[in-house]
C-alpha positions in Angstrom: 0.0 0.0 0.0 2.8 2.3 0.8 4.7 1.6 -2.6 1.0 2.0 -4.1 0.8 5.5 -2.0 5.0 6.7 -3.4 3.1 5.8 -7.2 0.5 7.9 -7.4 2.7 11.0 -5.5 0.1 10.4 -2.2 1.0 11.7 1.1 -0.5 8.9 3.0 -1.5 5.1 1.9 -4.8 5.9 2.9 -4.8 8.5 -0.2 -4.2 5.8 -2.4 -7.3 3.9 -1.7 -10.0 5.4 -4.2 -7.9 4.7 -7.3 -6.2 1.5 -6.7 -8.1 -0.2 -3.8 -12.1 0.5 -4.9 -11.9 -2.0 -7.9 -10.6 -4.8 -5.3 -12.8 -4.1 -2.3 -15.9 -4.2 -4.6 -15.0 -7.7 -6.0 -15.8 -10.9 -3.0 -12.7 -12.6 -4.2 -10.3 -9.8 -3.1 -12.3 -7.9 -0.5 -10.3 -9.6 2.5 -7.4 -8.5 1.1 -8.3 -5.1 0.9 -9.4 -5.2 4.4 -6.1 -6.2 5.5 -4.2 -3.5 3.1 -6.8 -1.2 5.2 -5.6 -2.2 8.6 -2.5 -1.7 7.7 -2.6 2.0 6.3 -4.6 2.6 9.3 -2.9 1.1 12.0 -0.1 2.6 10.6 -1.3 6.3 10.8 -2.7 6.3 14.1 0.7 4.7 15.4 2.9 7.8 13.2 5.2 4.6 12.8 8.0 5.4 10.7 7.8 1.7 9.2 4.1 3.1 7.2 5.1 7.0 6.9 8.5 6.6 6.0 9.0 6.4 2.6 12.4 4.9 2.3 11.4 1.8 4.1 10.3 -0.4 0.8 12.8 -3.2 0.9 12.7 -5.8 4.0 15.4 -5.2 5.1 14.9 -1.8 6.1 11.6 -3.3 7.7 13.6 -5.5 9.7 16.0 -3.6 10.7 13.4 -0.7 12.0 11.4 -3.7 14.0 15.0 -4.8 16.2 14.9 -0.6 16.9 17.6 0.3 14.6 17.9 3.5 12.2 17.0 2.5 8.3 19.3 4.3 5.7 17.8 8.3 5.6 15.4 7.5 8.8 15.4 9.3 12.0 14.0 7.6 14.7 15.5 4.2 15.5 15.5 4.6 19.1 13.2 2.4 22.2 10.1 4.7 21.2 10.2 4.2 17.6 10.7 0.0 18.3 7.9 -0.3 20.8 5.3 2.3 18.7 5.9 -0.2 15.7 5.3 -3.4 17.6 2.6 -2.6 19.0 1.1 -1.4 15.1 2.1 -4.6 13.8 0.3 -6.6 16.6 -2.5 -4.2 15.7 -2.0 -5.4 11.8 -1.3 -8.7 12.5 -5.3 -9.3 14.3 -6.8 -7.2 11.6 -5.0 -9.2 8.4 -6.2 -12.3 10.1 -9.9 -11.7 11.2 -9.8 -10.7 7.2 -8.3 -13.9 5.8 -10.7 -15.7 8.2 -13.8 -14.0 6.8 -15.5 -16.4 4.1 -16.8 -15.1 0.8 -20.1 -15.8 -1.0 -19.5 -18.6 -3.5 -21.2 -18.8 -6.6 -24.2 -21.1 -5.2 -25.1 -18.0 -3.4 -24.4 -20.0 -0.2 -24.5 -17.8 3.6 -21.1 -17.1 4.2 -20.4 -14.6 7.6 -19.0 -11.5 7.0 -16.0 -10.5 9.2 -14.3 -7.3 8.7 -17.6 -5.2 7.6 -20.8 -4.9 8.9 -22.9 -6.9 6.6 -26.0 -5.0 5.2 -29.6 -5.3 6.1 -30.3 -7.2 2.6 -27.4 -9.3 3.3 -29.0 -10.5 7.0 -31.8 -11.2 5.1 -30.8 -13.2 2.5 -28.9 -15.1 5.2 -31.9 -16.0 7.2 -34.0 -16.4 4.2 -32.1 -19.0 2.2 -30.9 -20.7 6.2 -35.0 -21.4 6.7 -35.5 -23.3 3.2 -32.2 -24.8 3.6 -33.0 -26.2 6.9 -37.1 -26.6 6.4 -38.0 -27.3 2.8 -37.7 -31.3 1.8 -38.7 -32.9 -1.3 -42.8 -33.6 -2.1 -43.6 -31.1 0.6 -46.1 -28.6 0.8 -44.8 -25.5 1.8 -46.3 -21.8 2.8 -44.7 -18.2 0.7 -44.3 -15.9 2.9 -44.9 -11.7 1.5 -42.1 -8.8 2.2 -38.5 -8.2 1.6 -37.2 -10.9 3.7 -39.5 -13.6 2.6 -38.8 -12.8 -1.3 -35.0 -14.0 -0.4 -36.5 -17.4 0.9 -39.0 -17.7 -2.4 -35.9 -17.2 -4.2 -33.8 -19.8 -2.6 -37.1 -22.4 -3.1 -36.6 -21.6 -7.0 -33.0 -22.1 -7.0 -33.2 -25.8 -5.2 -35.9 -26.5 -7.4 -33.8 -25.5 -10.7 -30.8 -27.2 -9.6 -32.5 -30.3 -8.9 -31.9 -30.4 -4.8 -35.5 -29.8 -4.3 -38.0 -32.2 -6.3 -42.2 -32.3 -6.3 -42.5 -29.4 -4.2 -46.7 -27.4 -4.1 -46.0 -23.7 -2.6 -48.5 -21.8 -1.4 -48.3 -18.0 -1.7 -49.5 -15.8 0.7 -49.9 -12.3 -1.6 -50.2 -11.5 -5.5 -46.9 -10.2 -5.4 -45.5 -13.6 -3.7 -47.5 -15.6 -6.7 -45.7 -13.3 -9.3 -42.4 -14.1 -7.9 -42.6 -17.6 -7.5 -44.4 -18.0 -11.1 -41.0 -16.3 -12.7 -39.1 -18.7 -10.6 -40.6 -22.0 -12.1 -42.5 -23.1 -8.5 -45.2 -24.8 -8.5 -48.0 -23.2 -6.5 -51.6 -24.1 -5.4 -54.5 -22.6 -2.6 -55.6 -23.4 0.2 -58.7 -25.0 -1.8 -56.8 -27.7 -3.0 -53.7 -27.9 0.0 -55.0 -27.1 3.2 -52.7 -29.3 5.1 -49.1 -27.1 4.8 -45.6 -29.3 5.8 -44.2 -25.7 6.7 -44.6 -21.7 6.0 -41.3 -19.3 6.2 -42.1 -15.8 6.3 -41.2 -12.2 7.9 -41.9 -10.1 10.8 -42.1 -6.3 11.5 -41.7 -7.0 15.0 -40.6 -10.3 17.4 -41.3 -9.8 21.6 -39.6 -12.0 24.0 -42.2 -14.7 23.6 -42.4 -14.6 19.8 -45.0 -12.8 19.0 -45.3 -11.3 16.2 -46.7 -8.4 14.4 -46.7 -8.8 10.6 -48.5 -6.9 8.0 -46.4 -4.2 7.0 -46.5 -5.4 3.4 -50.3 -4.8 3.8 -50.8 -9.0 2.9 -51.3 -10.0 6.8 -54.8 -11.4 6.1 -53.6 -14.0 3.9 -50.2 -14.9 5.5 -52.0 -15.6 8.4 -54.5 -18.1 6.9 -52.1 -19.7 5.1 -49.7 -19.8 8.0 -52.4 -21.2 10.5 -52.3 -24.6 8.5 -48.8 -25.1 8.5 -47.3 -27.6 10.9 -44.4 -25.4 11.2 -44.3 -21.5 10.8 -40.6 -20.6 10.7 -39.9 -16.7 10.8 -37.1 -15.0 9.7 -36.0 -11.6 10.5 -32.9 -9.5 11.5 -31.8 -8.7 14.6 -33.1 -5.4 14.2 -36.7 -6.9 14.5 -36.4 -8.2 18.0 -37.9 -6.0 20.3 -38.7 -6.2 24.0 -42.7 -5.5 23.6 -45.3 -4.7 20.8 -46.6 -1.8 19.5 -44.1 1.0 19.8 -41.4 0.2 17.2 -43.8 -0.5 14.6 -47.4 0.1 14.3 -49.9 -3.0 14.4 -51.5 -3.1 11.0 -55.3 -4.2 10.6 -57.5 -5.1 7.8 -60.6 -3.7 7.6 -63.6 -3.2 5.4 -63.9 -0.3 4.1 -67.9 0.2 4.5 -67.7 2.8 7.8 -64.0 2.4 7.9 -64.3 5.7 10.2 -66.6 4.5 12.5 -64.6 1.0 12.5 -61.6 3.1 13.4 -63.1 4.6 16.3 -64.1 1.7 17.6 -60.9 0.1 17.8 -59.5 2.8 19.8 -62.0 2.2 22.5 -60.6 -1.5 22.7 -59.5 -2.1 26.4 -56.7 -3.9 25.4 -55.3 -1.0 23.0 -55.8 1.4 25.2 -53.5 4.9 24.0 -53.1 3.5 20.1 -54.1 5.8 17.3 -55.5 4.5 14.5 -54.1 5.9 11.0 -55.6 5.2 7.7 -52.6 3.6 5.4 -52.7 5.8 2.0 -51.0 4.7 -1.0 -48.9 1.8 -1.6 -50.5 -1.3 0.3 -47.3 -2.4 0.3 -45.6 0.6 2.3 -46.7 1.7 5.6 -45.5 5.6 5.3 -48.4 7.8 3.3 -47.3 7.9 -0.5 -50.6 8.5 -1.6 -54.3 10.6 -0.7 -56.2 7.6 -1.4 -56.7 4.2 0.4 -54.4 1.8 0.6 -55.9 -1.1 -0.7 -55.2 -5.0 0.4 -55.6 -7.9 -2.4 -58.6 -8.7 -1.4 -60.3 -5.4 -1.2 -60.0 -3.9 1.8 -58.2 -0.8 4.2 -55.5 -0.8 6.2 -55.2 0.7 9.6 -52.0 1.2 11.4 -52.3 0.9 15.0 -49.6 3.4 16.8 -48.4 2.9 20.8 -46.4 5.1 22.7 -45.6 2.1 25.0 -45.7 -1.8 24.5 -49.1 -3.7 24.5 -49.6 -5.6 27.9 -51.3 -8.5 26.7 -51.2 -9.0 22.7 -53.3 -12.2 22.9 -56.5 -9.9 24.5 -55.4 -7.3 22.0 -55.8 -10.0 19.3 -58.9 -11.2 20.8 -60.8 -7.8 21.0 -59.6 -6.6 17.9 -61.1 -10.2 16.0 -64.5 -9.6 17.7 -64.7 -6.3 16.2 -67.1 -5.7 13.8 -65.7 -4.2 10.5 -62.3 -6.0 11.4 -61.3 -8.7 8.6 -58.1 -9.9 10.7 -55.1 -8.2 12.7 -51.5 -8.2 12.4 -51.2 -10.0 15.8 -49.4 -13.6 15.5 -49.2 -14.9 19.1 -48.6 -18.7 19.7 -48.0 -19.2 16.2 -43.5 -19.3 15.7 -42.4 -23.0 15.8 -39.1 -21.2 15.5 -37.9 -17.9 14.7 -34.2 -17.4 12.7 -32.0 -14.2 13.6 -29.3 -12.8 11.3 -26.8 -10.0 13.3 -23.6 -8.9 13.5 -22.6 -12.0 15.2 -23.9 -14.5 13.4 -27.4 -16.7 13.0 -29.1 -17.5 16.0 -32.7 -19.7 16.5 -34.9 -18.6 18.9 -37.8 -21.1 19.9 -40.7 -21.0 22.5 
């Protein structure tokens, strides 16, 4: 890196990063050695060793010499200070070059590798979780449930991969939203209804929210109706989120979506907020894109099957979702909730540390 720096006339390795480094670090098959080139540059100014800054010291000899605390040829500096400053950089280095060479990269299969050295992105966790559920859930000749949302479309994809490669055979996929069919139709999968397959081996889908007891609230993607309905017959209902998802209680970190009709949506409205069990929500019609839970639109959101959604918002957590549920079902006007409580078999985390499993 320092050779690269003398080059291109920069005053610092780090200067040299845009033009030589960018390429490398945007290719899998190189970004660990980047990583380590970074660590070094880095280590190497915060220390003001004179093994980085220098820029006589290019041969190893000069190196070596400077690490047993003696004077390179045209360096100043070779005294106890200079020795200890530089080994305790290139203990520094030495961790960072090898938590890069021990982070994995993504081989063609697409297969979850962990990212060390960067934080990996918030598509990256859920393509991890995603393609960890099917791998772990989906068998040949069974009967399996689509989840909806940006999570779940990672877990239709890996369904269509298996199936084209010819790990997965005689698989019937139910999809839980239009857009879920769509996808799953471009990918080659087989799919059916409820009509047909009511008895489902196992679902995978998203959350918006997980509490300590996995409950759920779903139905940001405005498809929460039919998810649940289809998710209710499955044997198993794996969910899949980031660690960004987990929450200590309901209701404040996301609003609770709720399908409605939308004959008297206004007067349905106000009577949810007189629900004991919601107590302090406001109810806010979704306008716009079903699919997006922030107004884009002055008109209705409107679900696949016809209907409003209203997005419940708390200032604090819900005591008691399952009474929340309850209440909100016996509503008149109310088609179904975004409340899923005593529903996750098991419930897949993607973080910065890894995959976890939480089950009840």
């Amino acid at each position: 890196l320092a050779q690269a720096a003398r080059q291109t006339g920069a005053a610092h390795p780090f200067c040299c990063f845009h033009p030589l480094l960018l390429p490398m670090a945007q290719r899998t098959e190189t970004r660990g050695a980047v990583l380590a080139a970074l660590g070094l540059a880095g280590v190497g100014f915060l220390g003001r060793s004179a093994a980085f800054s220098a820029p006589t010291l290019s041969r190893s000899t000069d190196v070596q010499q400077h690490l047993r605390g003696q004077a390179a040829p045209g360096v100043a500096g070779g005294e106890a200070s200079g020795a200890a400053t530089t080994t305790v950089t290139l203990a520094a280095v030495a961790a960072i070059t090898a938590a890069a060479a021990r982070a994995p990269a993504r081989n063609s299969g697409g297969r979850r590798a962990t990212l060390v050295g960067r934080r990996a992105t918030q598509d990256e966790l859920k393509k991890q979780v995603g393609y960890k559920a099917v791998d772990d859930y989906v068998k040949s000749g069974t009967v399996i449930g689509l989840g909806t949302g940006s999570t779940a479309a990672f877990a239709v994809d890996r369904v269509g991969e298996k199936l084209k490669s010819g790990e997965l055979k005689d698989i019937i996929a139910i999809p839980t939203s239009i857009r879920t069919k769509e996808q799953a139709e471009a990918l080659g999968i087989p799919l059916a209804t409820l009509d047909t397959h009511s008895d489902l081996d196992v679902a995978i889908d998203g959350a918006d929210e997980v509490d300590p007891a996995l409950n759920l609230v779903k139905g940001g993607g405005g498809a929460l109706f039919r998810e649940k309905i289809v998710e209710m017959c499955a044997k198993k209902f794996i969910v899949i989120v980031d660690e960004s998802k987990i929450c200590d209680g309901l209701g404040p970190g996301f609003p609770v979506p709720v399908e409605i009709v939308p004959f008297c949506h206004e007067h349905t409205m106000r009577e949810i907020a007189k629900l004991p069990a919601l107590a302090g929500c406001k109810p806010v019609l979704r306008l716009g894109d079903v699919a997006n839970n922030k107004p884009d639109g002055d008109k209705p959101a409107v679900t696949d099957n016809g209907n409003y959604i209203v997005d419940l918002e708390f200032t604090e957590a819900i005591k008691d979702p399952v009474a929340a549920g309850e209440q909100l079902k016996a509503t008149v006007g109310v088609v179904d909730h975004g409340l899923f409580t005593g529903m996750t078999t098991a419930c897949i985390i993607a973080g910065k540390d890894g995959i976890s499993v939480m089950e009840p």
